[in-house]
C-alpha positions in Angstrom: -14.5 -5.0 -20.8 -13.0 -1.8 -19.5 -9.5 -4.0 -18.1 -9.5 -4.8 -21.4 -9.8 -1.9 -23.4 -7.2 -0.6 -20.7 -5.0 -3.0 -21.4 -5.1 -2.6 -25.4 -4.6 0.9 -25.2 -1.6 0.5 -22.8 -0.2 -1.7 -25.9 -0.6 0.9 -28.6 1.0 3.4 -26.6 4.3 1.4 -26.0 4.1 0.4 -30.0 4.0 4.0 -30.6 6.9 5.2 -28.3 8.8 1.5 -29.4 11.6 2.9 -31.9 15.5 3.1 -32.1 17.5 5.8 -31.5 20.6 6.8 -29.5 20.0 7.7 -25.9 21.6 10.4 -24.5 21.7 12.1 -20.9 22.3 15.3 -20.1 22.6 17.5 -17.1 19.4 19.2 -16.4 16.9 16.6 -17.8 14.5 15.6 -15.4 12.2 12.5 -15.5 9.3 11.2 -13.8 8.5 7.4 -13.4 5.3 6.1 -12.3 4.7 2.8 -10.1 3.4 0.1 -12.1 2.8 -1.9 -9.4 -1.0 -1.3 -9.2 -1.9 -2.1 -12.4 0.6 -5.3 -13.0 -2.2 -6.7 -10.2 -4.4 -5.5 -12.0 -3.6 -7.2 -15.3 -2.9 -10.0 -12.7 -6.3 -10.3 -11.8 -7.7 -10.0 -15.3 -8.6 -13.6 -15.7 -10.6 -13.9 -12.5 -14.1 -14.5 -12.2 -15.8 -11.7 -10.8 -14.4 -8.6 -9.3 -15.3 -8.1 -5.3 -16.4 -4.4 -5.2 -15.6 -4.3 -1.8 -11.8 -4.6 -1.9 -9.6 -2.2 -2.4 -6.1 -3.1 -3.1 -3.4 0.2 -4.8 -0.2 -1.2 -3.5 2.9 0.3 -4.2 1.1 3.2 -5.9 3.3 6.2 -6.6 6.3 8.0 -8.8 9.9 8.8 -8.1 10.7 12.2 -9.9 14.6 12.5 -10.8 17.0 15.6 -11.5 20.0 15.0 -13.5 23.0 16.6 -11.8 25.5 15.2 -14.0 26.0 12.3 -16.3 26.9 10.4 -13.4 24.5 11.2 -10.2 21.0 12.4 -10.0 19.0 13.6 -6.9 15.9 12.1 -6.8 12.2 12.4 -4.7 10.0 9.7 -4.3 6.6 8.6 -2.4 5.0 5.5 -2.5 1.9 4.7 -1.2 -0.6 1.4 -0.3 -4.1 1.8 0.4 -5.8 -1.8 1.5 -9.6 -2.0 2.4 -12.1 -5.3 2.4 -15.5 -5.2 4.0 -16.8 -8.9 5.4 -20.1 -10.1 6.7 -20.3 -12.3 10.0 -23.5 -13.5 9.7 -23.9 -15.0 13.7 -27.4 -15.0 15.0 -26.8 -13.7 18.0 -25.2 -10.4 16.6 -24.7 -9.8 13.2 -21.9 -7.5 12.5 -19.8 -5.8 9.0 -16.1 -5.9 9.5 -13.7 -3.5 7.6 -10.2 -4.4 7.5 -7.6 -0.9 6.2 -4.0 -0.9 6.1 -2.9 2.6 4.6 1.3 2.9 4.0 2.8 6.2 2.9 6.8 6.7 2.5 8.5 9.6 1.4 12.0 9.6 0.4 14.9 11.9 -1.0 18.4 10.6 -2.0 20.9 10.6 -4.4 21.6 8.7 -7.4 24.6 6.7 -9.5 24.2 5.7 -12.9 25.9 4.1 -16.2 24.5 4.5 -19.4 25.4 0.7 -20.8 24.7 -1.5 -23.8 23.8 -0.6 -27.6 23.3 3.2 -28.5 23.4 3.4 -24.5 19.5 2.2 -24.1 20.4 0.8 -20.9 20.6 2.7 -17.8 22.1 1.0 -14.5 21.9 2.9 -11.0 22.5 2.3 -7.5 21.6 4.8 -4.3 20.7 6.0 -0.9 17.8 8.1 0.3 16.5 9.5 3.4 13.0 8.0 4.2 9.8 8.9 6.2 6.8 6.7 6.9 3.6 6.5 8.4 1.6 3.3 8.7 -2.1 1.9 10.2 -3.4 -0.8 10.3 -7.1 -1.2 11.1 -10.5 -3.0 11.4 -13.7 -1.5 12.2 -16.8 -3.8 12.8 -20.5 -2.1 12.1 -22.9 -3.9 14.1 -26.5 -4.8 12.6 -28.6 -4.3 15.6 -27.9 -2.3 18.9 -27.7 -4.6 21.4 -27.2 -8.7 20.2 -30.2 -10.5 19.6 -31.7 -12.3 22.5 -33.4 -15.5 20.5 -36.7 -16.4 22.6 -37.2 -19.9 20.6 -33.6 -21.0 22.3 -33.0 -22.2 26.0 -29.2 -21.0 26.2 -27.7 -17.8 25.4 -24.1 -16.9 25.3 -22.0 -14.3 26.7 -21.1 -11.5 23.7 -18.2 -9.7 23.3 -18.0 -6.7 21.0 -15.2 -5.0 19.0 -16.1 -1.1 17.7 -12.6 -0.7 17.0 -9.3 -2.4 16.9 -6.2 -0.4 16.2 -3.9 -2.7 15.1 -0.7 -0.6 14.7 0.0 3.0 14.0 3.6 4.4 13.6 5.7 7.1 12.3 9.4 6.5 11.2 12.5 8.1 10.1 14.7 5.3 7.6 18.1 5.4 5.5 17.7 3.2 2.4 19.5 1.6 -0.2 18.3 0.8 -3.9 19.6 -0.4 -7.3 18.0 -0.5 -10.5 17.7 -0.7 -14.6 16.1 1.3 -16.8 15.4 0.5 -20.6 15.1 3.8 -23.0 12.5 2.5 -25.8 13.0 6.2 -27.0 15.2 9.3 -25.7 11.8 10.0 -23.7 10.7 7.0 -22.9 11.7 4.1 -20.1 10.9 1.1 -18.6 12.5 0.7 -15.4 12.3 -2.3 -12.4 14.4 -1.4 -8.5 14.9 -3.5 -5.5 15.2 -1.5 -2.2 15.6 -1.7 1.3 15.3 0.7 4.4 16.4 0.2 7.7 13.5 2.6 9.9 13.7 3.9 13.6 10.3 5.6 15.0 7.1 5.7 17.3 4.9 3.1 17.6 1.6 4.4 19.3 -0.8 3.3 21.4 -2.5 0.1 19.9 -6.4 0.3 21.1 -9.6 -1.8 21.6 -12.6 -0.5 22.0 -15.2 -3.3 22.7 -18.5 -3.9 24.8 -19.8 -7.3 27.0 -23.2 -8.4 26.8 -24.8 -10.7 28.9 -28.1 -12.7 28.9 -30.8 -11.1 30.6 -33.1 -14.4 31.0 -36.0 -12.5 33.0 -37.0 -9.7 30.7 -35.5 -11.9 27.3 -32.5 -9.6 25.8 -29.1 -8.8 26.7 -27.7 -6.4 28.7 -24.6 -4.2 27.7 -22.2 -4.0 30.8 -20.3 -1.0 29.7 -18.1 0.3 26.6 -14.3 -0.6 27.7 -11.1 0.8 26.0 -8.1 -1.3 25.9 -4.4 1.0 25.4 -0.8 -0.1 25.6 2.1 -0.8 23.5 3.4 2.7 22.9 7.5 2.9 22.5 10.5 2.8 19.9 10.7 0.8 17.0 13.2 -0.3 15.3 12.6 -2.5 12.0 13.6 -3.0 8.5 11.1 -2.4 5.5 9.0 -5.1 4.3 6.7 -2.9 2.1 7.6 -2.9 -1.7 11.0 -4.4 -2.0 10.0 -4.7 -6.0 9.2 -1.7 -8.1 8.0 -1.8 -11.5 8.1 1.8 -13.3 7.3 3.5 -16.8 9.2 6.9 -16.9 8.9 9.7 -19.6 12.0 12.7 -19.7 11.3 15.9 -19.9 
């Protein structure tokens, strides 16, 4: 009920704003547009059964705020941000465990921008650029365990060998990119604008340590349970990297002048 009523009142408010007039640009307007990534899944998902309360998914999340230098070029700021998270249940005997899975994105950019003002009454606005790019990304999973120490099962003749993981640090990294975009933006009033871009950045950084943090548990057969052989911490795989962005080639945005 609520993604509907969401929905609904998202289509008054573009009926309401939907009207024709001349669109005009002038130097000194500003203009923020927000990412309507997020809630195009959203709609997306609209017809599924049942949401899962234990995923998270806001990706491409964010705004691009624009300052018109002339009626040519604007300079423009921008961050865009994905937040993942799903929580799973392994339910094996032995040692029951909760895993949670994060992947957390953040990019920060500044550039410039060139624009046309095209078609009827100038409602169509075309663009291309470069910005200047920062970006930090982690990827993650966690794994809660139910009990202590594994279950040692006293109806069963064999036991296996365990092997924990606290922690697994997948990737975490900190780069510097140059970008390139283009875009479109439709004015449905002199305040108003739907806008889609397609970018790419070409990224240079620090990837640190990745890390495993895990436990072995053995079958103690004389006194019936296991015993832990020691917490062990696995590092490596620091150094440069090189790469080109794969995060949110596709932008969909709603904009408002100001």
């Amino acid at each position: 009920m609520k993604k509907l009523i969401t929905i609904i009142l998202a289509l008054g408010l573009f009926n309401v704003y939907t009207f024709g007039q001349n669109t005009t640009i002038k130097e000194g307007d500003k203009s923020i547009a927000i990412n309507m990534n997020p809630f195009l899944t959203y709609i997306g998902n609209f017809f599924r059964i049942s949401d899962n309360p234990n995923e998270l998914h806001l990706s491409g999340a964010g705004f691009v705020y624009r300052n018109i230098k002339t009626t040519s070029r604007a300079l423009r700021l921008s961050i865009t941000l994905d937040l993942q998270q799903s929580r799973s249940f392994n339910s094996y005997k032995y040692d029951p465990y909760e895993s949670i899975n994060r992947n957390y994105y953040l990019n920060l950019s500044y550039g410039n921008e060139y624009f046309k003002m095209v078609g009827k009454n100038g409602k169509w606005r075309m663009y291309v650029g470069w910005s200047l790019n920062g970006r930090y990304q982690k990827v993650s999973r966690d794994n809660i365990y139910q009990n202590e120490i594994p279950v040692f099962l006293e109806n069963e003749d064999f036991h296996p060998d365990l092997q924990r993981q606290y922690e697994n640090l997948f990737t975490q990294s900190l780069a510097v990119g140059f970008g390139g975009f283009l875009g479109s933006q439709y004015y449905v009033s002199t305040n108003v604008f739907f806008g889609v871009e397609l970018n790419s950045a070409l990224y240079f950084g620090y990837q640190f340590d990745s890390k495993i943090d895990s436990a072995e548990f053995i079958p103690n057969y004389n006194e019936g349970k296991y015993d832990s052989q020691g917490r062990i911490v696995n590092e490596g795989g620091a150094g440069f990297i090189f790469d080109f962005s794969t995060n949110n080639p596709v932008i969909f945005r709603v904009g408002f002048v100001f």
